[in-house]
C-alpha positions as CSV (number, residue, x, y, z in Angstrom):
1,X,0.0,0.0,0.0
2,X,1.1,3.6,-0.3
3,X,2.9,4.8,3.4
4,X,0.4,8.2,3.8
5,X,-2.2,7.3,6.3
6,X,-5.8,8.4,5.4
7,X,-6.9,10.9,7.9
8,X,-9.7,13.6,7.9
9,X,-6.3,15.8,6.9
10,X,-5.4,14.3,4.1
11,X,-8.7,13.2,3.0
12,X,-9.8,16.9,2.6
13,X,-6.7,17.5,1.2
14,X,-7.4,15.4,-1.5
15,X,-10.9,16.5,-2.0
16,X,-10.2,20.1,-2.0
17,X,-7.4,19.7,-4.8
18,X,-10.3,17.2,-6.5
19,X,-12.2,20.1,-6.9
20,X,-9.8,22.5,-7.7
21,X,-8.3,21.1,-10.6
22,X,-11.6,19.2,-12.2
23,X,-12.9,21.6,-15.0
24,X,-16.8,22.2,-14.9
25,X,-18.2,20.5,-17.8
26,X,-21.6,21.3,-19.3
27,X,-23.2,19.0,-22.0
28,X,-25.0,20.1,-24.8
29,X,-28.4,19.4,-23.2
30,X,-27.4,19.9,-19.4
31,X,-30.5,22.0,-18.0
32,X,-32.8,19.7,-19.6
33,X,-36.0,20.9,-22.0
34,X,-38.6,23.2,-21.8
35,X,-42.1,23.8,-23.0
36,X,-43.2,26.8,-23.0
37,X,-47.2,28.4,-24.5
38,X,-47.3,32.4,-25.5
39,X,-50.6,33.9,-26.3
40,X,-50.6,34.0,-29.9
41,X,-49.8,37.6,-30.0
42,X,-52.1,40.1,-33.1
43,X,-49.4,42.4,-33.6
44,X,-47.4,41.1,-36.7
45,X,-43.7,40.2,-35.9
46,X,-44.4,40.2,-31.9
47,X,-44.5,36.1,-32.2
48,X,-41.3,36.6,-33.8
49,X,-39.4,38.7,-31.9
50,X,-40.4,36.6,-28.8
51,X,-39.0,33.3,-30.1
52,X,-35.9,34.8,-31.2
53,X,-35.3,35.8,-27.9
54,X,-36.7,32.7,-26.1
55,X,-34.3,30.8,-28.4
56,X,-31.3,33.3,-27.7
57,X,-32.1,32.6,-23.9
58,X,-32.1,28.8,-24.5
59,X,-28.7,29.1,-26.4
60,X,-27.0,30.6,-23.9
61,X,-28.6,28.5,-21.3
62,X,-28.5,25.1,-22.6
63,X,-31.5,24.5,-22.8
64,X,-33.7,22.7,-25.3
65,X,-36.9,24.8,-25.7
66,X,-40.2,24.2,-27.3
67,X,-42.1,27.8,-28.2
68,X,-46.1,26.9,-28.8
69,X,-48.7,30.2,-29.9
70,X,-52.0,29.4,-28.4
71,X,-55.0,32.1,-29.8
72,X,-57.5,33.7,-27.6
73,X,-60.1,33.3,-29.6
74,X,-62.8,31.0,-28.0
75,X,-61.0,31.2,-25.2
76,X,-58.6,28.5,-26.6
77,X,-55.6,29.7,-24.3
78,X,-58.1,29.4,-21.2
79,X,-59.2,26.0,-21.8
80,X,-55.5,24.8,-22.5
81,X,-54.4,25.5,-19.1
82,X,-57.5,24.1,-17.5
83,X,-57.0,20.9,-19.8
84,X,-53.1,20.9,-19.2
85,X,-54.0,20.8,-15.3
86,X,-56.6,18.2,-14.9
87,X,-54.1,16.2,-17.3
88,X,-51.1,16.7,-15.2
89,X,-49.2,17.3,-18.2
90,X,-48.3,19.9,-20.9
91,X,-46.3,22.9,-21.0
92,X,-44.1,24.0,-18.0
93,X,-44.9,27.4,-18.4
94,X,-48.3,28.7,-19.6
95,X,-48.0,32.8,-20.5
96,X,-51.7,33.7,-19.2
97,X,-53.3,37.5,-18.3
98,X,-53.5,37.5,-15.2
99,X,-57.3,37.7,-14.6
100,X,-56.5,34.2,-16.1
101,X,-54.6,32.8,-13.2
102,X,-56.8,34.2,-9.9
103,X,-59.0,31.5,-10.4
104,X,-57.0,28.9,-10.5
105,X,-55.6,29.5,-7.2
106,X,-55.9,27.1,-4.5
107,X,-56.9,27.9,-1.1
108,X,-54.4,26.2,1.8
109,X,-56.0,23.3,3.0
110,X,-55.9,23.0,7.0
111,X,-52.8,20.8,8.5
112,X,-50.9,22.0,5.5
């Protein structure tokens, strides 16, 4: 065997030079992926503008983004996120007005 003892000493030692010298090393896909639903703005170029900078974002980020344009008309971007949440599933983030999130709050349940 080698003739160092391990002791707390030299185990730290060890550690903190572990740490020291090991490069942090991001992969291509390292924060994971991300779907994300805009209201399908009227203004012509606005959906534009907001996935270049949503994909700018991701770029720098490293993340893997998916951009989705729900309309308002018939209430379409309403009845997503009430369909997204009895489903459990859909986008991570949902871009609402915000008379569209009050009632979807929950009020604290007692014991919690």
């Amino acid at each position: 065997m080698n003739g160092t003892p391990l002791t707390r000493r030299t185990l730290l030692q060890s550690a903190a030079l572990a740490t020291v010298t090991a490069p942090f090393v991001r992969g291509a896909h390292a924060a994971g992926k991300l779907a994300v639903g805009f209201w399908d703005h009227w203004v012509p170029g606005a959906n534009d503008m907001l996935t270049k900078l949503c994909r700018e974002w991701a770029e720098k980020e490293k993340v893997e983004i998916s951009i989705d344009f729900i309309t308002s008309q018939g209430d379409k971007l309403m009845l997503t996120g009430a369909a997204e949440e009895q489903a459990r599933s859909g986008h991570d983030i949902l871009g609402m007005p915000t008379w569209y999130a009050a009632p979807q709050g929950r009020a604290p349940r007692a014991g919690r």
